[in-house]
VMD Tcl script that builds the backbone (N, CA, C; Angstrom):
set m [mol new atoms 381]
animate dup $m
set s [atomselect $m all]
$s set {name element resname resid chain x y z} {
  {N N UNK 1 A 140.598 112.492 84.399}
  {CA C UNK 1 A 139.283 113.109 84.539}
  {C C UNK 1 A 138.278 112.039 84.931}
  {N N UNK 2 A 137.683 112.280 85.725}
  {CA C UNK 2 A 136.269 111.283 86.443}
  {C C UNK 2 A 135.184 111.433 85.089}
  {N N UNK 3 A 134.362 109.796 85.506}
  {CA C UNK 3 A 132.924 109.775 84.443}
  {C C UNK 3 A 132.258 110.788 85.756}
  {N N UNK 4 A 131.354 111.330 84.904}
  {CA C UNK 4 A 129.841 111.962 85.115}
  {C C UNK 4 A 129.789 110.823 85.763}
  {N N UNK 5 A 128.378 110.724 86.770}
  {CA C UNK 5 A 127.673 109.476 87.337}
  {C C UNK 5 A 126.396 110.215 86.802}
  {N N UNK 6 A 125.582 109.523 86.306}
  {CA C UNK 6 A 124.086 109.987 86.273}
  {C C UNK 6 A 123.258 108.614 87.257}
  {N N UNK 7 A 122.747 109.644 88.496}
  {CA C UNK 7 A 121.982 108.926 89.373}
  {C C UNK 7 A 120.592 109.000 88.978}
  {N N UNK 8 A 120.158 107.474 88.933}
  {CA C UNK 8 A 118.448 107.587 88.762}
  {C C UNK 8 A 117.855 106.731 89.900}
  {N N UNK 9 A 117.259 107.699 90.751}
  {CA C UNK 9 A 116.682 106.823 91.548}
  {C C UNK 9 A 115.090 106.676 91.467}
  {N N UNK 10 A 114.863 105.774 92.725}
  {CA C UNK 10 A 114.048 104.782 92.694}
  {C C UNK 10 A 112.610 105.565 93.455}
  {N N UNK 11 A 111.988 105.419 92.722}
  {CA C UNK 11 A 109.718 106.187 92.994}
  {C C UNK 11 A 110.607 106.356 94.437}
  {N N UNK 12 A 110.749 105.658 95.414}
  {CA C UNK 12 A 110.338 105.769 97.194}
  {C C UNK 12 A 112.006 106.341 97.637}
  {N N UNK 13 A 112.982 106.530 97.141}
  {CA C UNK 13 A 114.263 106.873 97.512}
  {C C UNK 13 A 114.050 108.293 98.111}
  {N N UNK 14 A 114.721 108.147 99.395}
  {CA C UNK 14 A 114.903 109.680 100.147}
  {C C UNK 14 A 113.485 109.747 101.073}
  {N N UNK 15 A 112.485 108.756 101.413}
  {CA C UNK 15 A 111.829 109.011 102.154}
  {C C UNK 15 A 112.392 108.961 103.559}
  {N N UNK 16 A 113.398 108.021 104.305}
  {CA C UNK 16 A 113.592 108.066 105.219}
  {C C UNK 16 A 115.085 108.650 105.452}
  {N N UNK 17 A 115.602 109.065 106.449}
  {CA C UNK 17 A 116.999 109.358 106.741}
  {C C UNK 17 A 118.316 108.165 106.398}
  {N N UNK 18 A 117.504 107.026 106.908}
  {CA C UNK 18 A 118.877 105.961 106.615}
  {C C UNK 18 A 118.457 105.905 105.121}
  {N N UNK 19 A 117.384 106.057 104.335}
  {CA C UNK 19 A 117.120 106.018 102.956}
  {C C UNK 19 A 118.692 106.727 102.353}
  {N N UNK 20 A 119.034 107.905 102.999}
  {CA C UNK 20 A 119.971 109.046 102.330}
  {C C UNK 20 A 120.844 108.456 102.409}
  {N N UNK 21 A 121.261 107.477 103.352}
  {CA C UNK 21 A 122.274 106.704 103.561}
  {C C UNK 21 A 122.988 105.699 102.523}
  {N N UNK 22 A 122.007 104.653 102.496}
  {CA C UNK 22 A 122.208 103.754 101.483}
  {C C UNK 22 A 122.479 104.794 100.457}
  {N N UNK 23 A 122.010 105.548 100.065}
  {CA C UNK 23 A 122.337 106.463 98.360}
  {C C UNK 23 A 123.745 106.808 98.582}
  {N N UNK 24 A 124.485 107.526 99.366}
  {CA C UNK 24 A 125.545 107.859 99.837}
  {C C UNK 24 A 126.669 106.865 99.630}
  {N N UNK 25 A 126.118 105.214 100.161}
  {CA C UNK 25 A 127.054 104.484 99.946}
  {C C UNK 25 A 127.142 104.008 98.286}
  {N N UNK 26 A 125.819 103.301 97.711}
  {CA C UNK 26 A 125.673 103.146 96.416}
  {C C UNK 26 A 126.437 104.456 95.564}
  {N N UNK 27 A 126.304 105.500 95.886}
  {CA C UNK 27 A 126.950 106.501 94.878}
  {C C UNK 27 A 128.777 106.269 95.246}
  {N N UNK 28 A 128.947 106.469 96.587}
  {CA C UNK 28 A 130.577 106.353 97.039}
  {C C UNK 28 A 130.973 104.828 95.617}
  {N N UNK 29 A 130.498 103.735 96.110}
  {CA C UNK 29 A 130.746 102.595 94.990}
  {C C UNK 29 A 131.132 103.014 93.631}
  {N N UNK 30 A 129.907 103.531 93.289}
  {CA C UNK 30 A 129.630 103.610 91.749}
  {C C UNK 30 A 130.898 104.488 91.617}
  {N N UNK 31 A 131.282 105.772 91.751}
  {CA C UNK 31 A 132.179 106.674 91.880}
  {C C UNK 31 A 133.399 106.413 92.387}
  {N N UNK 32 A 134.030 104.820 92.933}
  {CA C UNK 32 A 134.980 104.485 93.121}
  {C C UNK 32 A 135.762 105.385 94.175}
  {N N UNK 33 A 134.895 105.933 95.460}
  {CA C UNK 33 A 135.150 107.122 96.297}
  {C C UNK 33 A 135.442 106.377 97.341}
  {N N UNK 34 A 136.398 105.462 98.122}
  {CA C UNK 34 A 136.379 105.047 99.439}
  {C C UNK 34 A 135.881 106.134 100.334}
  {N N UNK 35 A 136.736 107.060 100.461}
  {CA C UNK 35 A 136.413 108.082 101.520}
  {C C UNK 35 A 135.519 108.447 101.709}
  {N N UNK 36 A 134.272 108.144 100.556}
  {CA C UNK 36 A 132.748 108.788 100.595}
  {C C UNK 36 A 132.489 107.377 101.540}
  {N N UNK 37 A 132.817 106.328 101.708}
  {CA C UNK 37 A 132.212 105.145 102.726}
  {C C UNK 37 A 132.696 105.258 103.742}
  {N N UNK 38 A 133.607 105.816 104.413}
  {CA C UNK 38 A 134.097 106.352 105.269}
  {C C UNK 38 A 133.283 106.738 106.998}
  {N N UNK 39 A 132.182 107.488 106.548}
  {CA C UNK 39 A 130.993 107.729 107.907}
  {C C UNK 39 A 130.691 106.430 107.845}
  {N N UNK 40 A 130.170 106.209 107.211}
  {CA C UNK 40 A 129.045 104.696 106.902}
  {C C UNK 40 A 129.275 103.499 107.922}
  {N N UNK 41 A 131.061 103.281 107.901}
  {CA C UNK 41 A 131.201 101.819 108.084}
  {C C UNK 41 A 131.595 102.325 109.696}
  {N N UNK 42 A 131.735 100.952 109.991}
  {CA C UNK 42 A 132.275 100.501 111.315}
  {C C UNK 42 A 133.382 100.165 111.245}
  {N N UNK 43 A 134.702 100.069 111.800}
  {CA C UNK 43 A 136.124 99.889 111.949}
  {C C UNK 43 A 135.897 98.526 111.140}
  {N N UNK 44 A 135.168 97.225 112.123}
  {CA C UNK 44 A 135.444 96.458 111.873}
  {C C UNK 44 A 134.670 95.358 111.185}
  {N N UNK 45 A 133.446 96.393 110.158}
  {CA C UNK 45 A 133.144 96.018 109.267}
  {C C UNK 45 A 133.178 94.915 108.476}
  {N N UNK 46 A 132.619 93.912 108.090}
  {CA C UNK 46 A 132.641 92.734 107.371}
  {C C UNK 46 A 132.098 93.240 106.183}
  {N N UNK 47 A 132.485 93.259 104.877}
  {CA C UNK 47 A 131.371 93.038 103.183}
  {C C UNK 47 A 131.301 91.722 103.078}
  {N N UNK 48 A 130.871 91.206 102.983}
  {CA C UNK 48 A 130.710 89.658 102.101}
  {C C UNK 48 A 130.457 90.017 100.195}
  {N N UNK 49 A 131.564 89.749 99.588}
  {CA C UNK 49 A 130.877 89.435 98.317}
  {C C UNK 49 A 130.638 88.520 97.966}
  {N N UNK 50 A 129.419 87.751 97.925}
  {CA C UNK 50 A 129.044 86.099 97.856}
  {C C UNK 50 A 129.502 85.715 96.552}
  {N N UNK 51 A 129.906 84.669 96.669}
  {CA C UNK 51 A 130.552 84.191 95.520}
  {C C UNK 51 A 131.726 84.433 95.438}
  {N N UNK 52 A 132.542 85.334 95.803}
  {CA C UNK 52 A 133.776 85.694 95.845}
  {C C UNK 52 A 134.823 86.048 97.003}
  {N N UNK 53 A 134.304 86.939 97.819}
  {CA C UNK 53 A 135.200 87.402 98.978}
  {C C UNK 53 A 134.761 87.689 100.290}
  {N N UNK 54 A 135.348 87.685 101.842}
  {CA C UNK 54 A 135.104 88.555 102.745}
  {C C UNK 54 A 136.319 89.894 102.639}
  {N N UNK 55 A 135.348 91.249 103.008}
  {CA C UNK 55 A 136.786 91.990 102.693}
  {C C UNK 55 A 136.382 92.322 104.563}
  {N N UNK 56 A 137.275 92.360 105.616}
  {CA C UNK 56 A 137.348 92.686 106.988}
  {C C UNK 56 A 137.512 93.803 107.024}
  {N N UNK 57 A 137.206 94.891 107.717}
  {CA C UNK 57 A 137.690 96.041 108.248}
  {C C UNK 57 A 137.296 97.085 107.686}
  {N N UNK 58 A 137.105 98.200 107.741}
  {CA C UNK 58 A 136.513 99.595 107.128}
  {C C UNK 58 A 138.027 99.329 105.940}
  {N N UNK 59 A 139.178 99.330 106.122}
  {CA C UNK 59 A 140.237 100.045 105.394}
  {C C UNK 59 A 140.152 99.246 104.397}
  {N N UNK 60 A 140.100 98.132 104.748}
  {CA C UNK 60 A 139.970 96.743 103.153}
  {C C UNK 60 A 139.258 97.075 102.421}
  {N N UNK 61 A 137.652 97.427 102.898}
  {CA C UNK 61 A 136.448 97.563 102.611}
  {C C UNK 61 A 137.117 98.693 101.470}
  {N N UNK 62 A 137.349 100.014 101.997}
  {CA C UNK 62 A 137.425 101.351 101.401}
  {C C UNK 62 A 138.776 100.937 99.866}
  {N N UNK 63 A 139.700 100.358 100.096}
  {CA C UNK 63 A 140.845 99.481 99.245}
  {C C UNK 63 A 139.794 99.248 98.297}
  {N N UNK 64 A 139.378 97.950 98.721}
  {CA C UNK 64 A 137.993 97.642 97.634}
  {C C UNK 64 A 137.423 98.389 96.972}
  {N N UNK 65 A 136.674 99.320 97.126}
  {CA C UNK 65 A 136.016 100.375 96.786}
  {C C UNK 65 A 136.514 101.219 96.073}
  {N N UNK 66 A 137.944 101.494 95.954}
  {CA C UNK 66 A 138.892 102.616 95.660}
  {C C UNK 66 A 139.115 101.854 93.850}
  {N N UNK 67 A 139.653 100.452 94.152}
  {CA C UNK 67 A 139.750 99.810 92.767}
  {C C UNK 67 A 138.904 99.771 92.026}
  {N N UNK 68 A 137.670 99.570 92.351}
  {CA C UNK 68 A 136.156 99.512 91.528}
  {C C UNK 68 A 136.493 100.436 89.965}
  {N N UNK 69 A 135.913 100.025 89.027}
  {CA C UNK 69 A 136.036 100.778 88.270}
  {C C UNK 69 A 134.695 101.903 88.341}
  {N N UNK 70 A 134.883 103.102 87.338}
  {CA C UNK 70 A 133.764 103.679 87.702}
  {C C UNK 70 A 132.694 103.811 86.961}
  {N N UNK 71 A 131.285 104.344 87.304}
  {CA C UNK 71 A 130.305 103.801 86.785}
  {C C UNK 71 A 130.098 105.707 86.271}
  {N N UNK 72 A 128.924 105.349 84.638}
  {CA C UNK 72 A 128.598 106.442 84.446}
  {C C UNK 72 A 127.062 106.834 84.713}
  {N N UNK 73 A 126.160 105.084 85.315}
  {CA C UNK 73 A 125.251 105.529 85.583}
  {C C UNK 73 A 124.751 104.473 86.661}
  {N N UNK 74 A 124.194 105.082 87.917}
  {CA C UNK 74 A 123.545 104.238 88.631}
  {C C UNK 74 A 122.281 104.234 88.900}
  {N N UNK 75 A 121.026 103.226 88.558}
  {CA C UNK 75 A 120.190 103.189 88.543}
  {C C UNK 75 A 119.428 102.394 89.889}
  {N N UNK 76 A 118.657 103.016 90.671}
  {CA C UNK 76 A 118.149 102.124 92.478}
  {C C UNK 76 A 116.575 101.871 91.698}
  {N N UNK 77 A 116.675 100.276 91.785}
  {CA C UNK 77 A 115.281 99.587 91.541}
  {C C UNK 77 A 114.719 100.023 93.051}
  {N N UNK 78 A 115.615 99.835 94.214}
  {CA C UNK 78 A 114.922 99.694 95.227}
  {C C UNK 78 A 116.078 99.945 96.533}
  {N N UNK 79 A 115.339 100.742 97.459}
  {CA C UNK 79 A 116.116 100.919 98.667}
  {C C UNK 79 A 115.037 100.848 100.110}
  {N N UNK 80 A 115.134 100.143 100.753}
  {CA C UNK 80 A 114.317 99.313 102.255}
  {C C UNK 80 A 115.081 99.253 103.211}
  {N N UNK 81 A 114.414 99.864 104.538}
  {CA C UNK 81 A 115.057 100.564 105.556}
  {C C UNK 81 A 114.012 99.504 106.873}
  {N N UNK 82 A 114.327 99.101 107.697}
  {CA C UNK 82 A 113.817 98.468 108.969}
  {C C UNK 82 A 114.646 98.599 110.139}
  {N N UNK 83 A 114.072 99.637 110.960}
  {CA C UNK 83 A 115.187 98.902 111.812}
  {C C UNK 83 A 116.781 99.416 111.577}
  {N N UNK 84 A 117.682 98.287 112.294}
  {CA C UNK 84 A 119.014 98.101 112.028}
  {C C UNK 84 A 119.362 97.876 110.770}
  {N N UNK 85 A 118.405 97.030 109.582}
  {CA C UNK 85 A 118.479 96.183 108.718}
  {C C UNK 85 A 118.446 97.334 107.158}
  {N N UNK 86 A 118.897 97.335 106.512}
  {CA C UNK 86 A 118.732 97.966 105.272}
  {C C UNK 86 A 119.211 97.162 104.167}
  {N N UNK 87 A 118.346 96.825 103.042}
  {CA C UNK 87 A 119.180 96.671 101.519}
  {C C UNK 87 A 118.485 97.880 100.212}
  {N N UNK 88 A 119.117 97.667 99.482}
  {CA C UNK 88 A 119.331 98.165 97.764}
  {C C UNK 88 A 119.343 97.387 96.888}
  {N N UNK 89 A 118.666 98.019 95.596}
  {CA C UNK 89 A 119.100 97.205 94.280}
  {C C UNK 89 A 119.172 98.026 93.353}
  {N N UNK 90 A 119.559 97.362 92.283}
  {CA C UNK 90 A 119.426 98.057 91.065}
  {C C UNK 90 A 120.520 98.233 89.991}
  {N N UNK 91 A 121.103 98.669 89.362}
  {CA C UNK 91 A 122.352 98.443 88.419}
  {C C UNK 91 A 122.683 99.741 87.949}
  {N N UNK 92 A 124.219 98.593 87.516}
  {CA C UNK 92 A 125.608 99.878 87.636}
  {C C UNK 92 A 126.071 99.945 86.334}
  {N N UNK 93 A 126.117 100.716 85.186}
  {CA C UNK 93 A 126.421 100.603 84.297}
  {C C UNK 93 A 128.062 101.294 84.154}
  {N N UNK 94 A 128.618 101.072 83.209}
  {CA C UNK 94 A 130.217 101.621 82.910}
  {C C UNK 94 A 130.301 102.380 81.650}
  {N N UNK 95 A 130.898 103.077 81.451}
  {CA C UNK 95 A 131.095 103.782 80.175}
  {C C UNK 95 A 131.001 102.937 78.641}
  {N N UNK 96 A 131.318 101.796 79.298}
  {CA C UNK 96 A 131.635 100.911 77.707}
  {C C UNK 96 A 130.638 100.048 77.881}
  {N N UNK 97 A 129.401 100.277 78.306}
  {CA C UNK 97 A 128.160 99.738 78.367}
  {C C UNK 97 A 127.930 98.597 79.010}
  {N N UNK 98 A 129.069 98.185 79.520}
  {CA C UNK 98 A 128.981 97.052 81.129}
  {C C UNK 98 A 128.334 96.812 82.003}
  {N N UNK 99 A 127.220 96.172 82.627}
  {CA C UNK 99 A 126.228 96.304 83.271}
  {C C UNK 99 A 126.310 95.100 84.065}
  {N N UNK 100 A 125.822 95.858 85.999}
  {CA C UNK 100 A 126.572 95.106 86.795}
  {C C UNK 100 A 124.877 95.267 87.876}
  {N N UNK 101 A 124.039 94.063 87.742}
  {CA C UNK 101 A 122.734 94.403 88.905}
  {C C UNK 101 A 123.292 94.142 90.304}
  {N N UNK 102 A 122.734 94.916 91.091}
  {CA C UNK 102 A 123.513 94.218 92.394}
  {C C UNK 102 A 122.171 94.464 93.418}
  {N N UNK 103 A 122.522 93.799 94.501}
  {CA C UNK 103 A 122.320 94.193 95.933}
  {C C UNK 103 A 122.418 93.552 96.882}
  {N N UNK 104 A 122.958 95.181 97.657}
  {CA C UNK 104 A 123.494 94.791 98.934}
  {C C UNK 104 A 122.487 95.230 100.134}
  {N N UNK 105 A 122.829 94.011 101.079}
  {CA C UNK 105 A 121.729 93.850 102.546}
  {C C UNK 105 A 123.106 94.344 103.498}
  {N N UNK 106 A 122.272 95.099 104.520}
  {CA C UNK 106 A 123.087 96.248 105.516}
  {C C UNK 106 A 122.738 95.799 106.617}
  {N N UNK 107 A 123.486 95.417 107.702}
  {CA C UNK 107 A 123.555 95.611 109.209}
  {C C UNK 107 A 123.556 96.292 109.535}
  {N N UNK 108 A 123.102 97.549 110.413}
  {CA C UNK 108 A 123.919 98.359 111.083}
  {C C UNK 108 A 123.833 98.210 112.411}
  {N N UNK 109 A 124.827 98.680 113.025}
  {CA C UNK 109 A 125.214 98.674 114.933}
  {C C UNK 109 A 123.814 98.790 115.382}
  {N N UNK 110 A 122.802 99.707 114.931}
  {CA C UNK 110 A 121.552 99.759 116.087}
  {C C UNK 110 A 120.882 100.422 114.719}
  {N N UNK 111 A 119.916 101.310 115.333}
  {CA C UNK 111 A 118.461 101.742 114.381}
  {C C UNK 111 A 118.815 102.994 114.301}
  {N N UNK 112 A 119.488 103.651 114.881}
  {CA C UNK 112 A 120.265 105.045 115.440}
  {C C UNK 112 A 120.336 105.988 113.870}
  {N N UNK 113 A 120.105 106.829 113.797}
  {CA C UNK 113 A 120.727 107.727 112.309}
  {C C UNK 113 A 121.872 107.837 112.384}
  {N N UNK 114 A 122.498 107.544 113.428}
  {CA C UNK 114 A 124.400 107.891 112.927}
  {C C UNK 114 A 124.802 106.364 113.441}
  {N N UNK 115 A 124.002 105.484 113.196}
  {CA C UNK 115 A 124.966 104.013 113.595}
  {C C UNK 115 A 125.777 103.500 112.218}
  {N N UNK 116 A 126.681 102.898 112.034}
  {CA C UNK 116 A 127.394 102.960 110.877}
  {C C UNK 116 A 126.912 101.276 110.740}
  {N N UNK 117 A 127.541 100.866 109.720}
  {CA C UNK 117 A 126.774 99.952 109.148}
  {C C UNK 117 A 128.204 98.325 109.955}
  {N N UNK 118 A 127.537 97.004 110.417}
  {CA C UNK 118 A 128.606 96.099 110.422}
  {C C UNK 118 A 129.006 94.889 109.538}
  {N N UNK 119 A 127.566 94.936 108.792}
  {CA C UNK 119 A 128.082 93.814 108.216}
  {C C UNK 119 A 126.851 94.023 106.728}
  {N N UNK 120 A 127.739 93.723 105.528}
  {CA C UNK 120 A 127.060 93.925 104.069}
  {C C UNK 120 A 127.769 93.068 103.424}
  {N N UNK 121 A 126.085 92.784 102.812}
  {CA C UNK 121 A 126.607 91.162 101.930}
  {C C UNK 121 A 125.712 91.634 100.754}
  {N N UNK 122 A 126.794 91.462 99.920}
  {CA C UNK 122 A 126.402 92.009 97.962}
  {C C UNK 122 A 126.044 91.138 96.912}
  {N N UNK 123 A 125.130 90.938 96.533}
  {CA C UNK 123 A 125.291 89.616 95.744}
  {C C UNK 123 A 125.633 90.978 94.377}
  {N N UNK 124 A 126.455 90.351 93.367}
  {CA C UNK 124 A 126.629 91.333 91.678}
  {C C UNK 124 A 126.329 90.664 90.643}
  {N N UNK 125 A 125.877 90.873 89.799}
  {CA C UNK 125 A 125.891 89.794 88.504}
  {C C UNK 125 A 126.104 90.864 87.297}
  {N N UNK 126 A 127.587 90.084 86.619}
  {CA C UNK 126 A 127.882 91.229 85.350}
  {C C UNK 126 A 126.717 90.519 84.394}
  {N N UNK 127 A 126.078 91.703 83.654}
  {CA C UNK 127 A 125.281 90.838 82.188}
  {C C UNK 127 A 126.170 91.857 81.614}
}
mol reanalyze $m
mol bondsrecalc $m
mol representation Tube
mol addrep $m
């Protein structure tokens, strides 16, 4: 059986279209859903997790994503849209009260509403 996710977002979340975006991916994460990252990425996609890894390719990426454990609540301090350019913040909590702040900065192919994203670099910090 899956956790509940309880999403709390952030005063300005959902003003813009790529706004819906970033939420889409942050929730796919939290929910340990590759297939929900699926539109998002680009084949050949780069994540950077600083400090730790490059994962290459949409399929690695989604691998990644699939292992995540899952979260029962995700909270967006913040989501910022420019352009090609997008990041997020805010923290991921776990059932056993694990708490993970993160954020990730977004490339995408162009400014386009359906350009998928090429390159995301995450910084995480467990407290």
């Amino acid at each position: 059986m899956s956790t509940p996710l309880d999403v709390i977002d952030s005063p300005d979340c959902g003003n813009a279209p790529r706004k819906a975006v970033l939420r889409d991916i942050a929730i796919g994460l939290a929910r340990a859903d590759a297939a929900a990252l699926g539109p998002y990425l680009a084949d050949d996609a780069v994540w950077t997790l600083v400090g730790d890894r490059d994962l290459t390719g949409a399929q690695e990426i989604r691998a990644w994503a699939a292992s995540a454990p899952r979260a029962a609540e995700l909270r967006f301090a913040s989501v910022l849209t420019h352009g090609p350019e997008a990041s997020m913040s805010g923290t991921v909590t776990l059932a056993s009260g694990e708490r993970t702040f993160f954020s990730h900065v977004l490339r995408f192919a162009s400014a386009g509403k359906s350009a998928k994203a090429k390159r995301v670099t995450s910084y995480l910090i467990s407290a």
